[in-house]
N, CA and C atoms as an extended XYZ file, in Angstrom:
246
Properties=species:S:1:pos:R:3:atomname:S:1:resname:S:1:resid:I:1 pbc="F F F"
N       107.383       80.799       68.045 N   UNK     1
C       106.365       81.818       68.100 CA  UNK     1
C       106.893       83.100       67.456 C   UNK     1
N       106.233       83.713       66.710 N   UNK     2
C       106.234       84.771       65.658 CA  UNK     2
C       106.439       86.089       67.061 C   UNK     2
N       106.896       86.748       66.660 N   UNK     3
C       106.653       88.325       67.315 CA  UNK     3
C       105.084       89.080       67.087 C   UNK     3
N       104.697       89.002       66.234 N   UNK     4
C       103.395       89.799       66.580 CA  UNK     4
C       101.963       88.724       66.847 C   UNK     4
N       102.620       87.149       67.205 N   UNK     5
C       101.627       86.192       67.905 CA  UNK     5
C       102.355       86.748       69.642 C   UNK     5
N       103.162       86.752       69.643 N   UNK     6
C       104.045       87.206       71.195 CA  UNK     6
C       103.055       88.726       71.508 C   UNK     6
N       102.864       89.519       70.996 N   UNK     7
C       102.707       90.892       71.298 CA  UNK     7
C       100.997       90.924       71.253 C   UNK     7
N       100.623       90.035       70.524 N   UNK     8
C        99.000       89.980       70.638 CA  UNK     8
C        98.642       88.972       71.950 C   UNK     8
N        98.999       88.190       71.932 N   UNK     9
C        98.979       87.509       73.610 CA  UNK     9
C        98.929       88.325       74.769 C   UNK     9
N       100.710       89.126       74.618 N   UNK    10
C       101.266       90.347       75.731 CA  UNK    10
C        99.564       90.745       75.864 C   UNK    10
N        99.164       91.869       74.689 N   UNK    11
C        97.913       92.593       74.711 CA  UNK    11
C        96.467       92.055       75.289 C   UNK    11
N        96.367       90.721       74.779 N   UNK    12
C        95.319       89.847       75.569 CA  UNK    12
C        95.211       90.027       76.985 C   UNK    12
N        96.629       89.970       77.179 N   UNK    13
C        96.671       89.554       78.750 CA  UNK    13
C        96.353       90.922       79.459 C   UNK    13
N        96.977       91.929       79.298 N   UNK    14
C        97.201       93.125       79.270 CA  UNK    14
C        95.541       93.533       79.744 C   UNK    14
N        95.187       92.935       78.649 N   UNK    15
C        93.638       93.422       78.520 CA  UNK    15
C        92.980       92.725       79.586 C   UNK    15
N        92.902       91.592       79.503 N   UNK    16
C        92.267       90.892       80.991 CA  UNK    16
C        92.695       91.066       81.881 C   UNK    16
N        93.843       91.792       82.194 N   UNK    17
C        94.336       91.685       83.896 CA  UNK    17
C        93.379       93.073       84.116 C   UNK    17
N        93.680       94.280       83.158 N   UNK    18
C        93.263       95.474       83.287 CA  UNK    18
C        91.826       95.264       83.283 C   UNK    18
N        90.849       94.711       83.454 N   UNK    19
C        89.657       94.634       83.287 CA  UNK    19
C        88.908       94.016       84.048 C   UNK    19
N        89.721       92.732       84.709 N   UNK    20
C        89.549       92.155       85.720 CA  UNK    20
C        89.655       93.497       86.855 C   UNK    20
N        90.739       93.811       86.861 N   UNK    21
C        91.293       95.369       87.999 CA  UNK    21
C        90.205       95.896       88.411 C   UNK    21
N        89.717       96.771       87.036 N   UNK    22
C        88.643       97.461       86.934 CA  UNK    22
C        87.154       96.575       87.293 C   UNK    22
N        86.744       95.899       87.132 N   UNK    23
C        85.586       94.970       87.971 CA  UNK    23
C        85.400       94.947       88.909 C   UNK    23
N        86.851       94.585       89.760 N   UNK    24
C        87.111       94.093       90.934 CA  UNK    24
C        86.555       95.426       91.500 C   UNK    24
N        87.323       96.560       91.410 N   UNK    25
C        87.490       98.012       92.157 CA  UNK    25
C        85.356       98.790       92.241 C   UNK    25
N        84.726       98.134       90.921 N   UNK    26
C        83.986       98.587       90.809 CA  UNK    26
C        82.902       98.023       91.970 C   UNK    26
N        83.037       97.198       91.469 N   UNK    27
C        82.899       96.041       92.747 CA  UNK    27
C        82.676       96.313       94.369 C   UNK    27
N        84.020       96.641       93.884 N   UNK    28
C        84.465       96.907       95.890 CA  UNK    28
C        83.815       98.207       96.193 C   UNK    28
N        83.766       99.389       94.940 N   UNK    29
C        83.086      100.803       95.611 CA  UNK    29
C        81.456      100.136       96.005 C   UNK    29
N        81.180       99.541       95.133 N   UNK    30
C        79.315       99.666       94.981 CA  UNK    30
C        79.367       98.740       96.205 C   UNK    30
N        80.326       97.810       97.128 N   UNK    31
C        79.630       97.233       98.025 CA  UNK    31
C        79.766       97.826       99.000 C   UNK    31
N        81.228       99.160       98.809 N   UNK    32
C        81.311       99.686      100.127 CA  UNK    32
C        80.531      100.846      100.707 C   UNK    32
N        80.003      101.179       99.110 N   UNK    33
C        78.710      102.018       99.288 CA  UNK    33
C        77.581      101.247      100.165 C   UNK    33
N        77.314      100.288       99.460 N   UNK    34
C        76.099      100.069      100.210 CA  UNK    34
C        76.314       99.408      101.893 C   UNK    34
N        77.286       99.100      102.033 N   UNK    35
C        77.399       98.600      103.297 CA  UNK    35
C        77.112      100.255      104.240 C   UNK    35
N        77.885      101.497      103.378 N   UNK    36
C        78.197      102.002      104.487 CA  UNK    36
C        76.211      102.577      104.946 C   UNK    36
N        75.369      102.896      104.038 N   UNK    37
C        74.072      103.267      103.516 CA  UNK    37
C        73.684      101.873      104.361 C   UNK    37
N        74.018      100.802      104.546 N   UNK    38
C        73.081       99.506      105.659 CA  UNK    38
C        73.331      100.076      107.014 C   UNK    38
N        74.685      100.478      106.958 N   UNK    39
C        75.124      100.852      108.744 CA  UNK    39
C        74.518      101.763      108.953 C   UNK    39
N        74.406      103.455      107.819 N   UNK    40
C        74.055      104.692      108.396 CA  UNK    40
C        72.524      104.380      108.857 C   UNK    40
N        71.004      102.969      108.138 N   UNK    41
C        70.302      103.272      108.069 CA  UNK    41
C        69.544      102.219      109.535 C   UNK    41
N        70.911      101.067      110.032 N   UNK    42
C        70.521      100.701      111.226 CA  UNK    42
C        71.344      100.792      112.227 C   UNK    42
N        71.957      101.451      112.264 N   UNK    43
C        72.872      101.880      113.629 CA  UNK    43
C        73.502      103.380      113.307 C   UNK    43
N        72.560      104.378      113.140 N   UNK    44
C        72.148      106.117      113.408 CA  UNK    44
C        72.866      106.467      114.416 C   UNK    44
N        74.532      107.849      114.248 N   UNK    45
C        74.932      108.124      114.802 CA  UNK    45
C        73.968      108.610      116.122 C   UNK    45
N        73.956      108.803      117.340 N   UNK    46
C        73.516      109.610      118.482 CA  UNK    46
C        73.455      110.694      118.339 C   UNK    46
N        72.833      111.915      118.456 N   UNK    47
C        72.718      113.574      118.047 CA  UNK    47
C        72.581      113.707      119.393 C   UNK    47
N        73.880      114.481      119.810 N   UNK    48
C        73.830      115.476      120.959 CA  UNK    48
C        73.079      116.285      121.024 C   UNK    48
N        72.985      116.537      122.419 N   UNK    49
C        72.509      118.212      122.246 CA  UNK    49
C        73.109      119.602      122.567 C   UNK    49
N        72.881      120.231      121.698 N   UNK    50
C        73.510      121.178      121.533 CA  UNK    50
C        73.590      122.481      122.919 C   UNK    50
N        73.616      121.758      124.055 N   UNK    51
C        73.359      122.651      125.089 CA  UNK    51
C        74.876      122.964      125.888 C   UNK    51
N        75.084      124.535      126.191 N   UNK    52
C        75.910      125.466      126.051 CA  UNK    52
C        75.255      126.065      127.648 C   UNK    52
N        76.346      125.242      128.918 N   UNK    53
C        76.118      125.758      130.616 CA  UNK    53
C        76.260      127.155      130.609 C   UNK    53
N        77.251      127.746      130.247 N   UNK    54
C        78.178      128.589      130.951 CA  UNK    54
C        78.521      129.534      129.467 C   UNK    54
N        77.930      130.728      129.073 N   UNK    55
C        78.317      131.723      128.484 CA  UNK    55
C        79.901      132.361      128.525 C   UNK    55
N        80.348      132.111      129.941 N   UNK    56
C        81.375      132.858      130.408 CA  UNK    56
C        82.581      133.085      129.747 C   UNK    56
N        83.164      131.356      129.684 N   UNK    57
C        84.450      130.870      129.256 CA  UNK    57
C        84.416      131.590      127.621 C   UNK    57
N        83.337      131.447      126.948 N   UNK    58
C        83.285      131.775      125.207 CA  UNK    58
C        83.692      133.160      124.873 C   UNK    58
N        82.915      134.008      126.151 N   UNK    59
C        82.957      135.240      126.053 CA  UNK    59
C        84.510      136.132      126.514 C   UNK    59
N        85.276      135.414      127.463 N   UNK    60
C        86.485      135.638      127.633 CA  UNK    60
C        87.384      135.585      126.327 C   UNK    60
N        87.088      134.206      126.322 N   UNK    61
C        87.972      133.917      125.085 CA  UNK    61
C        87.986      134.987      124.082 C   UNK    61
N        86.975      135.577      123.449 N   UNK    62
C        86.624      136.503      122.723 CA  UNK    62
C        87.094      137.675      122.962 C   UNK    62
N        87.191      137.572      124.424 N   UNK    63
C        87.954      139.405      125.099 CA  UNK    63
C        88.894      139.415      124.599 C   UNK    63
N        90.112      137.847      125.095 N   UNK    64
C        91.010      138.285      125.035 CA  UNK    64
C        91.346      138.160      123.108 C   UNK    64
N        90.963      137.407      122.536 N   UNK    65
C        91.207      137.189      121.217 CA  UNK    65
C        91.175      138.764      120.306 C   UNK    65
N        90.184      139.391      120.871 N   UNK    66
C        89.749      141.094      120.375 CA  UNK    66
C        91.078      141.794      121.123 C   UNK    66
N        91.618      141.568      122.202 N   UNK    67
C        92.720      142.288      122.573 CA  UNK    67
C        94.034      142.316      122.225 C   UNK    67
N        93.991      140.957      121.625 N   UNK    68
C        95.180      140.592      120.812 CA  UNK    68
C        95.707      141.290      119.489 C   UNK    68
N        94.147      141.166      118.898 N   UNK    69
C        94.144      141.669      117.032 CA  UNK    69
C        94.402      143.299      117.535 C   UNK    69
N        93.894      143.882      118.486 N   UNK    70
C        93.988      145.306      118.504 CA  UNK    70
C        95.035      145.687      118.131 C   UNK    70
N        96.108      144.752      119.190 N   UNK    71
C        97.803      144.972      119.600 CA  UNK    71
C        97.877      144.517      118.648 C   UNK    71
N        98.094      143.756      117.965 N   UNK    72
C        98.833      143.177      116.445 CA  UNK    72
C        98.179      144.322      115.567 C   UNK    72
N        97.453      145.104      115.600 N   UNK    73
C        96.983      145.794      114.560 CA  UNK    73
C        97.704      147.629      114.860 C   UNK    73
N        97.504      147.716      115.959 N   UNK    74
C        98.149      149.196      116.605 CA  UNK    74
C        99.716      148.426      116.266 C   UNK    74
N       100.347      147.563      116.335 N   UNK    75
C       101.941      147.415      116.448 CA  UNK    75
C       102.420      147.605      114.713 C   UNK    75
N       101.283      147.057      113.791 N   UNK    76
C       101.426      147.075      112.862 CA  UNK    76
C       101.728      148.821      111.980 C   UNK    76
N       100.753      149.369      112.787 N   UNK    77
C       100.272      150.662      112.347 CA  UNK    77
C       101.378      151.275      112.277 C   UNK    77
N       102.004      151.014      113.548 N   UNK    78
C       103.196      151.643      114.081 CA  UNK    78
C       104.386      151.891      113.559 C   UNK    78
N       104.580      150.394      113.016 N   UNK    79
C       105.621      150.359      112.300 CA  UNK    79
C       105.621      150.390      111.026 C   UNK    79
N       104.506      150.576      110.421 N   UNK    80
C       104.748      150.874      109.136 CA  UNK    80
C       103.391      152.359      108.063 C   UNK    80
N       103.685      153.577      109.031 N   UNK    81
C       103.676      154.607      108.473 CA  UNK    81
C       103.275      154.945      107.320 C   UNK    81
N       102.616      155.584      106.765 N   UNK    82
C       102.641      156.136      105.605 CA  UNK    82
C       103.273      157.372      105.394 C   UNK    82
């Protein structure tokens, strides 16, 4: 066998494995698309509801979170003067 019958083969092959690859992959997106579009359209996550007991806990949190930035912001001030 000649060298450029060897290197056109190599390329053949080259070419069909790479193409096969590419099929396969294309393949696999468009089914995993649609599988996921079968599930979303017969088994629909549950929607909570958006209901909120107790104001209290949110509003603390917030105190103290605002009391924090103050102090990080007055400590900042502090130490660095103009």
């Amino acid at each position: 066998m000649q060298d450029s019958q060897l290197l056109n083969e190599g390329l053949a092959l080259m070419g069909l494995g790479m193409g096969f690859v590419f099929v396969f992959l294309t393949v696999l997106v468009g089914v995993t698309t649609l599988m996921s579009k079968t599930i979303g359209r017969f088994f629909p996550e549950p929607v909570a509801p958006a209901v909120r007991d107790s104001r209290a806990p949110a509003a603390r949190q917030d105190d103290d979170l605002t009391v924090v930035i103050s102090a990080a912001v007055h400590r900042y001030r502090q130490r660095h003067k103009r």
